[in-house]
PDB file of N, CA, C, O and CB in Angstrom:
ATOM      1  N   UNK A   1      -1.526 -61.684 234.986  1.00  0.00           N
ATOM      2  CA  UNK A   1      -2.149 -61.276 233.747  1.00  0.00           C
ATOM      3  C   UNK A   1      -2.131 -59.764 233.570  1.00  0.00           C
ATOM      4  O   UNK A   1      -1.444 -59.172 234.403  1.00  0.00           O
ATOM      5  CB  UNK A   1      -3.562 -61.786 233.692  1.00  0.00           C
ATOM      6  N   UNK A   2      -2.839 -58.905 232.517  1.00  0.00           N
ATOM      7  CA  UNK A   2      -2.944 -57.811 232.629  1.00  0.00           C
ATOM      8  C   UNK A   2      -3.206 -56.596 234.057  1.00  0.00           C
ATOM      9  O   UNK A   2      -2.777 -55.479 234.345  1.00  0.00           O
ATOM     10  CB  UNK A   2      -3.693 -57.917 231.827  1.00  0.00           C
ATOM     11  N   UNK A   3      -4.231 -57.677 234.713  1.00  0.00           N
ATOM     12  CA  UNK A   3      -4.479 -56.742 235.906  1.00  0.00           C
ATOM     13  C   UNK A   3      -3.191 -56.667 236.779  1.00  0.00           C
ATOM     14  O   UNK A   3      -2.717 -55.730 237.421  1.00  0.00           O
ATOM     15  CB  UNK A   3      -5.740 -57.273 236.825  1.00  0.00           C
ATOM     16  N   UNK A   4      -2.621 -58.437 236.531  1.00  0.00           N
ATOM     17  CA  UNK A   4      -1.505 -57.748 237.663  1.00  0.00           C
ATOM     18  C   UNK A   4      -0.579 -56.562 236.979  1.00  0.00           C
ATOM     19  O   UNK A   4      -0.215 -55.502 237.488  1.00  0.00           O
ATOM     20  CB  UNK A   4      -0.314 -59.053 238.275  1.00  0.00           C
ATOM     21  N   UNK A   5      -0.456 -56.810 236.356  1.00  0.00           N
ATOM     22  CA  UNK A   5       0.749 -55.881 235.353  1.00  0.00           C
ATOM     23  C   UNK A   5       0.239 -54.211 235.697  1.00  0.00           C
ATOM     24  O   UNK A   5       1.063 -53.375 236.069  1.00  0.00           O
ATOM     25  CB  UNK A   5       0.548 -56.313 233.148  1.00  0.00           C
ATOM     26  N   UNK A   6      -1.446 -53.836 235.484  1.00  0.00           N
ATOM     27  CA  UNK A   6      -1.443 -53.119 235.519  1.00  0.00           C
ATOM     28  C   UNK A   6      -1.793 -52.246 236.654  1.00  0.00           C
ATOM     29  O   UNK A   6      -2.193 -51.082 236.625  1.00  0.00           O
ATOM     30  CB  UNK A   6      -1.709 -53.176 234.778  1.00  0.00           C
ATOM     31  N   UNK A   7      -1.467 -53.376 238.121  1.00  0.00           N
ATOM     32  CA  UNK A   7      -1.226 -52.987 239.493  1.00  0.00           C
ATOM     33  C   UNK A   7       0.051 -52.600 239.765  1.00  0.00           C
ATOM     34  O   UNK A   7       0.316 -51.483 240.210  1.00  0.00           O
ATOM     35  CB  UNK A   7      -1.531 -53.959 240.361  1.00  0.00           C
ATOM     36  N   UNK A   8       1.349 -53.944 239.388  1.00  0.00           N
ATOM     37  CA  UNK A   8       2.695 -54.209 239.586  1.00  0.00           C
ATOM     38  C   UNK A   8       3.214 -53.066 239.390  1.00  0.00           C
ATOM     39  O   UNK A   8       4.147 -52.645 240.074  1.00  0.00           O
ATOM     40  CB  UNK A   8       3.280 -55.191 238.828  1.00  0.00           C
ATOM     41  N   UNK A   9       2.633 -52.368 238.356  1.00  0.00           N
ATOM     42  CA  UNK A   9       3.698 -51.115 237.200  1.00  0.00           C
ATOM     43  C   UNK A   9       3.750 -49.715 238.230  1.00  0.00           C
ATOM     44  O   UNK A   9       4.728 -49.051 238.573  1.00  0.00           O
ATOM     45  CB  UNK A   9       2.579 -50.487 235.155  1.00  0.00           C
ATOM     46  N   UNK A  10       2.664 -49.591 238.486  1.00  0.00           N
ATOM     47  CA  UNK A  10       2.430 -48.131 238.924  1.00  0.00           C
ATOM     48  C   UNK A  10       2.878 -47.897 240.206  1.00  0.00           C
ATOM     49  O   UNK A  10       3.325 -46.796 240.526  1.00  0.00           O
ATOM     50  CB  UNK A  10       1.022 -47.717 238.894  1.00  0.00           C
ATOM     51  N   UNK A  11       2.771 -49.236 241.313  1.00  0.00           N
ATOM     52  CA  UNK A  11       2.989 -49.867 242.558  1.00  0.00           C
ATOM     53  C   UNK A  11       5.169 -49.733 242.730  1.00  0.00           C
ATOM     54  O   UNK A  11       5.858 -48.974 243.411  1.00  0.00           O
ATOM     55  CB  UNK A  11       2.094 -51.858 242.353  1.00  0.00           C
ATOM     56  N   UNK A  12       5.536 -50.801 241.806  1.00  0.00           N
ATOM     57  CA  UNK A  12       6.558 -50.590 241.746  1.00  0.00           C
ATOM     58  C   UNK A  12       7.056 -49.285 241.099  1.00  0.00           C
ATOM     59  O   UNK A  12       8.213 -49.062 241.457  1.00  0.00           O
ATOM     60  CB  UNK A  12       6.903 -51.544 241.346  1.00  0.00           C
ATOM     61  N   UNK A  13       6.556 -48.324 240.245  1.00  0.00           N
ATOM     62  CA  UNK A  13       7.177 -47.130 239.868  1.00  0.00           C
ATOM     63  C   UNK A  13       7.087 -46.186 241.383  1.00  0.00           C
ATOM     64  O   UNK A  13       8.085 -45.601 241.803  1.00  0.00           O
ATOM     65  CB  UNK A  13       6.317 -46.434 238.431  1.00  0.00           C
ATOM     66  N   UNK A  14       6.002 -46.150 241.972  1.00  0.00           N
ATOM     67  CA  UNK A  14       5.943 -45.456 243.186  1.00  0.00           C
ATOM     68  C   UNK A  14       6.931 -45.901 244.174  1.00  0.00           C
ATOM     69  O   UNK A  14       7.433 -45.028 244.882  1.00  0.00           O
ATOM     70  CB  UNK A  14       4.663 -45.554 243.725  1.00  0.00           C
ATOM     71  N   UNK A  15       7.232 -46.929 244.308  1.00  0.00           N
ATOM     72  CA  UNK A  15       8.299 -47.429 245.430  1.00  0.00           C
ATOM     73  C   UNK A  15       9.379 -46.762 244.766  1.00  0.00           C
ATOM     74  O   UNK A  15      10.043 -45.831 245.220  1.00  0.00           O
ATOM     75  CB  UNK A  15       8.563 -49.192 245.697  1.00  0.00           C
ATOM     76  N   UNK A  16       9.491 -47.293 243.703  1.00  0.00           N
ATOM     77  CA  UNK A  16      10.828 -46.340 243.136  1.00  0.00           C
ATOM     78  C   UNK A  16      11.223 -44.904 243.307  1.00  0.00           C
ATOM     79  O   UNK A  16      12.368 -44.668 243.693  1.00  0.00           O
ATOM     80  CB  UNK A  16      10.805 -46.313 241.822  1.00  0.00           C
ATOM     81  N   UNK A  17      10.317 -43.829 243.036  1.00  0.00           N
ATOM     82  CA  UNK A  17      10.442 -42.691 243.028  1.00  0.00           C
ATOM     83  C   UNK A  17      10.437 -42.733 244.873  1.00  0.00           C
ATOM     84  O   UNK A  17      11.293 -42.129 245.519  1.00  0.00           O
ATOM     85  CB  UNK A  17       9.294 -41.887 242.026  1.00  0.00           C
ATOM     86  N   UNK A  18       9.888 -43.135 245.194  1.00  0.00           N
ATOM     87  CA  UNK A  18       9.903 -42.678 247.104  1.00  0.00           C
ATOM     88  C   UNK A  18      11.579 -43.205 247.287  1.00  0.00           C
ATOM     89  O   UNK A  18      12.432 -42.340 247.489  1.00  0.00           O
ATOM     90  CB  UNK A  18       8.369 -43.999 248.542  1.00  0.00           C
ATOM     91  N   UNK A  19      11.862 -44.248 247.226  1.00  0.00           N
ATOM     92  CA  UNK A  19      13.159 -44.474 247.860  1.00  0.00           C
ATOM     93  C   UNK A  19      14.178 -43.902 247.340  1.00  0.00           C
ATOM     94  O   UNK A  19      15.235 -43.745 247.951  1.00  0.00           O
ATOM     95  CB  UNK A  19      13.488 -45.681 247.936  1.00  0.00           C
ATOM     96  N   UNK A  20      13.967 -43.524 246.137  1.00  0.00           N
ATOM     97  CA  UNK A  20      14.924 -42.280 245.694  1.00  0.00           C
ATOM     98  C   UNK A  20      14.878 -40.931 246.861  1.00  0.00           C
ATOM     99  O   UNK A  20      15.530 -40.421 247.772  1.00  0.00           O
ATOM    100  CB  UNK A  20      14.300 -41.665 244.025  1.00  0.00           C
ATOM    101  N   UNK A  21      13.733 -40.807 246.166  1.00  0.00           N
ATOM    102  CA  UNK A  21      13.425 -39.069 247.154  1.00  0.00           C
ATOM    103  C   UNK A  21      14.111 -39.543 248.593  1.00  0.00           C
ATOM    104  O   UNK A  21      15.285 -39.175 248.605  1.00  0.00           O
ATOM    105  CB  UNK A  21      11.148 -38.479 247.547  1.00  0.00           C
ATOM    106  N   UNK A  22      13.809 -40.117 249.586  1.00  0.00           N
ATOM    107  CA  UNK A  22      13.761 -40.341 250.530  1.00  0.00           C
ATOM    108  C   UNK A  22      15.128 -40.571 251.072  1.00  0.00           C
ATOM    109  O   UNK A  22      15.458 -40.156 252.183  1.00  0.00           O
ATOM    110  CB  UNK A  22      12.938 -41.110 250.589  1.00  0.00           C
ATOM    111  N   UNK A  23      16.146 -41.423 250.057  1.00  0.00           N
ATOM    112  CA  UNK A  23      17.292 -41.410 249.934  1.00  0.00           C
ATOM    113  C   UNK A  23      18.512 -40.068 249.728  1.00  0.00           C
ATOM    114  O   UNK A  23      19.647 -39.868 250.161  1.00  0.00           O
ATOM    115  CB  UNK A  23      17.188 -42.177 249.087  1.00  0.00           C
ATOM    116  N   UNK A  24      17.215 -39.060 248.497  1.00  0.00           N
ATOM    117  CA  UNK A  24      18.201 -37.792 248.457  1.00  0.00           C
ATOM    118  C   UNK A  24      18.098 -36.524 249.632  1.00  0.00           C
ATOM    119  O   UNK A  24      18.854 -35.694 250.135  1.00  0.00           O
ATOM    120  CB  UNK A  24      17.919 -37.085 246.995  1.00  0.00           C
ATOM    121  N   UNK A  25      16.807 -36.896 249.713  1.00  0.00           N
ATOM    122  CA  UNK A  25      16.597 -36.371 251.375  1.00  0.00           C
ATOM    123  C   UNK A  25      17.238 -36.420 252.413  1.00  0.00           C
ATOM    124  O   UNK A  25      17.804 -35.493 252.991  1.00  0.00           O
ATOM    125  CB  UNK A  25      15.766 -36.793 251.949  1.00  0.00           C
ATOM    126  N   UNK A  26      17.148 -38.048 252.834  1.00  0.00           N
ATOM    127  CA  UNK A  26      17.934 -38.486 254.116  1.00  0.00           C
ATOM    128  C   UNK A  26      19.868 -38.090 253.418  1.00  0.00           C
ATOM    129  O   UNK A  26      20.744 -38.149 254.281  1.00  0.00           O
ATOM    130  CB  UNK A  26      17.453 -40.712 254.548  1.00  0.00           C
ATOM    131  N   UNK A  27      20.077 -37.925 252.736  1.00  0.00           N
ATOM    132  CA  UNK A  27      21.758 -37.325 252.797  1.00  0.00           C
ATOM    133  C   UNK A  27      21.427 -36.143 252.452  1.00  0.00           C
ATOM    134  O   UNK A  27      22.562 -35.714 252.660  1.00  0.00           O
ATOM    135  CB  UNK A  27      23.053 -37.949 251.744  1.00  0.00           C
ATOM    136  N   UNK A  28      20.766 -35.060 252.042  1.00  0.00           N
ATOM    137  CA  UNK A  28      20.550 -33.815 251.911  1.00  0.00           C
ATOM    138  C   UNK A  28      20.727 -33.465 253.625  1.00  0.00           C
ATOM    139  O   UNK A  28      21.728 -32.997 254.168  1.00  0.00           O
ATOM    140  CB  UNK A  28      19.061 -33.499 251.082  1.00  0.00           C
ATOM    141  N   UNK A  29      19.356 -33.872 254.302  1.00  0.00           N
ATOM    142  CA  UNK A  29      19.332 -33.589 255.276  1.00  0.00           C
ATOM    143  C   UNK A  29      20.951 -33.556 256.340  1.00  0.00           C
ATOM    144  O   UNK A  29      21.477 -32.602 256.913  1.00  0.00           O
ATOM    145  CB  UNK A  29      18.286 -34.380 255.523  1.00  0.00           C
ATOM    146  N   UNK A  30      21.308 -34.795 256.275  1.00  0.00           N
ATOM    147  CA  UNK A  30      22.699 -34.855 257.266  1.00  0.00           C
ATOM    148  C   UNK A  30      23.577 -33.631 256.441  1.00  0.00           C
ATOM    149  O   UNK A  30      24.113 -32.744 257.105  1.00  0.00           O
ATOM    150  CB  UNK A  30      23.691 -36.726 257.252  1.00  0.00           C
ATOM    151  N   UNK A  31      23.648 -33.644 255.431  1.00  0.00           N
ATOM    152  CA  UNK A  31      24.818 -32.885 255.157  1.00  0.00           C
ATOM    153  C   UNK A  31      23.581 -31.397 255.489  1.00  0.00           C
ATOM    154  O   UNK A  31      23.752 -30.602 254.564  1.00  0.00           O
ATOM    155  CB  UNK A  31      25.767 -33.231 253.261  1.00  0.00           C
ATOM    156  N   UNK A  32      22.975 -31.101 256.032  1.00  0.00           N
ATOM    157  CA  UNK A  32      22.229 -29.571 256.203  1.00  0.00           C
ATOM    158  C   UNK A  32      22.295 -29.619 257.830  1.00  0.00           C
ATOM    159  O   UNK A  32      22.375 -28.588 258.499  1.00  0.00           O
ATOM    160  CB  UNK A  32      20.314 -29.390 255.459  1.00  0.00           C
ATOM    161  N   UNK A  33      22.261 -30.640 258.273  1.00  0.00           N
ATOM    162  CA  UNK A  33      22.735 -31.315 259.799  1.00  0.00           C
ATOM    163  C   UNK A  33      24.166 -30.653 259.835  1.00  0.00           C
ATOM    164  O   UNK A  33      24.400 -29.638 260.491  1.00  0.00           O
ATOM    165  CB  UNK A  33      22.833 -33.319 259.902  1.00  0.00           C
ATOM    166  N   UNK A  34      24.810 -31.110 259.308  1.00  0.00           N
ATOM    167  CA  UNK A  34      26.233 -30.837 259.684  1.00  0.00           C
ATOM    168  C   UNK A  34      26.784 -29.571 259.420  1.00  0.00           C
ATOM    169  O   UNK A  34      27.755 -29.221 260.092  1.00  0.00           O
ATOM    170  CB  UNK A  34      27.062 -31.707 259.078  1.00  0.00           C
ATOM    171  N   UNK A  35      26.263 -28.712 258.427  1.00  0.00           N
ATOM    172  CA  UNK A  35      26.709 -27.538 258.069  1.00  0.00           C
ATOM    173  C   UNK A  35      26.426 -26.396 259.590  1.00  0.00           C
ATOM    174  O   UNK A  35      27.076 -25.471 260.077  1.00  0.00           O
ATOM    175  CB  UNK A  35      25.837 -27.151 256.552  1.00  0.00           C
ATOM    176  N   UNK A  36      24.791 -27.238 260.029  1.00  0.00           N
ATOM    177  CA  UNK A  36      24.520 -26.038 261.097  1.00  0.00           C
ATOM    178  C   UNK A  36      24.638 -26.652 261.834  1.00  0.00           C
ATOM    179  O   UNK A  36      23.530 -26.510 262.352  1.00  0.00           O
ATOM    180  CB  UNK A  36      23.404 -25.214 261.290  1.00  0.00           C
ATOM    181  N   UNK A  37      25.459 -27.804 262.836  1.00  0.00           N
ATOM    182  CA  UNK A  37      26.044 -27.814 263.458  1.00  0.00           C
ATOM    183  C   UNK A  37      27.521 -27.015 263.302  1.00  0.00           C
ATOM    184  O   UNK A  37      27.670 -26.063 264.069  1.00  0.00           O
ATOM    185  CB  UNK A  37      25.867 -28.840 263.614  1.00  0.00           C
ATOM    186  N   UNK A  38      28.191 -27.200 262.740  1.00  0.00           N
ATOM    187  CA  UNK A  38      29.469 -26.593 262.365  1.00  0.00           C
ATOM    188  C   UNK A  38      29.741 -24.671 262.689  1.00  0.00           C
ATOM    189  O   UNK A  38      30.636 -23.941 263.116  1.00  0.00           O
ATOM    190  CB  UNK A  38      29.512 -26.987 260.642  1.00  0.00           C
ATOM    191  N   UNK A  39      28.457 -24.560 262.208  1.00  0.00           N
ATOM    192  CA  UNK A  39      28.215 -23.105 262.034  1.00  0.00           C
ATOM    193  C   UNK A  39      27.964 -22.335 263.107  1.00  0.00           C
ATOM    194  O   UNK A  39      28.359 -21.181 263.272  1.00  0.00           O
ATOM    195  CB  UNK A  39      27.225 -22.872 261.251  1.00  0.00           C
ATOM    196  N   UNK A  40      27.015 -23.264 264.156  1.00  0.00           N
ATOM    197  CA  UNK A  40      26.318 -22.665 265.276  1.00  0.00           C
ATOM    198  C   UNK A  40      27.085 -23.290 266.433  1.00  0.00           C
ATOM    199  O   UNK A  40      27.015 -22.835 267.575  1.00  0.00           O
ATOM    200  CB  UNK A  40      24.695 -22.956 265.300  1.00  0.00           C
ATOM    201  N   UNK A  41      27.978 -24.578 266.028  1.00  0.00           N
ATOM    202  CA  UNK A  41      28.554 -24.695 268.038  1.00  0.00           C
ATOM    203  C   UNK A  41      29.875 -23.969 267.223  1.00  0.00           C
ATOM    204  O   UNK A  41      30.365 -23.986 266.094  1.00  0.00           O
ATOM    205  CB  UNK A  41      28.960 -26.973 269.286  1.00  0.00           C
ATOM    206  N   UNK A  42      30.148 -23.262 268.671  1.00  0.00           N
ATOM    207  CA  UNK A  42      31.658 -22.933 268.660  1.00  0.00           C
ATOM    208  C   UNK A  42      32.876 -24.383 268.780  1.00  0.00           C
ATOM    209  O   UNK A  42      32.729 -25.485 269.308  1.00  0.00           O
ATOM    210  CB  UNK A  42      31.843 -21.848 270.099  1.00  0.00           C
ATOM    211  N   UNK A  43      34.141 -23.738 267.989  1.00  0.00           N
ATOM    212  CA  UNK A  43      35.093 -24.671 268.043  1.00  0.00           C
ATOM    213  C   UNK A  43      35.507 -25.064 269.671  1.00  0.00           C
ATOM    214  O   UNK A  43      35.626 -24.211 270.551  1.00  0.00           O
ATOM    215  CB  UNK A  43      36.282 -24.098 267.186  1.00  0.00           C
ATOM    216  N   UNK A  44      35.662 -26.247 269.834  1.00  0.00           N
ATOM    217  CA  UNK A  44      36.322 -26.563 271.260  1.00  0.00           C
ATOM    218  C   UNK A  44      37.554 -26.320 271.123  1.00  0.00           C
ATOM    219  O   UNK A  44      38.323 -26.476 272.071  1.00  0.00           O
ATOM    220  CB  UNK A  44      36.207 -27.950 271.823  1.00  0.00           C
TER     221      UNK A  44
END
């Protein structure tokens, strides 16, 4: 009914926005991983 709706909405908009973020994060991060790896070990 309304209440669920007006649990469901806000509940599922929050999952949404986190697994985004969390998603652009977790590949932000590796690719910020890899740059300073690259940068800081010397070539073998």
């Amino acid at each position: 009914g309304i209440i669920g709706m007006l649990i469901a909405i806000p509940i599922a908009t929050v999952v949404k926005i986190t697994i985004t973020q969390v998603s652009w994060s977790f590949n932000n991060y590796h690719i910020f991983r890899r740059d300073v790896n690259s940068t800081s070990d010397p070539p073998a």
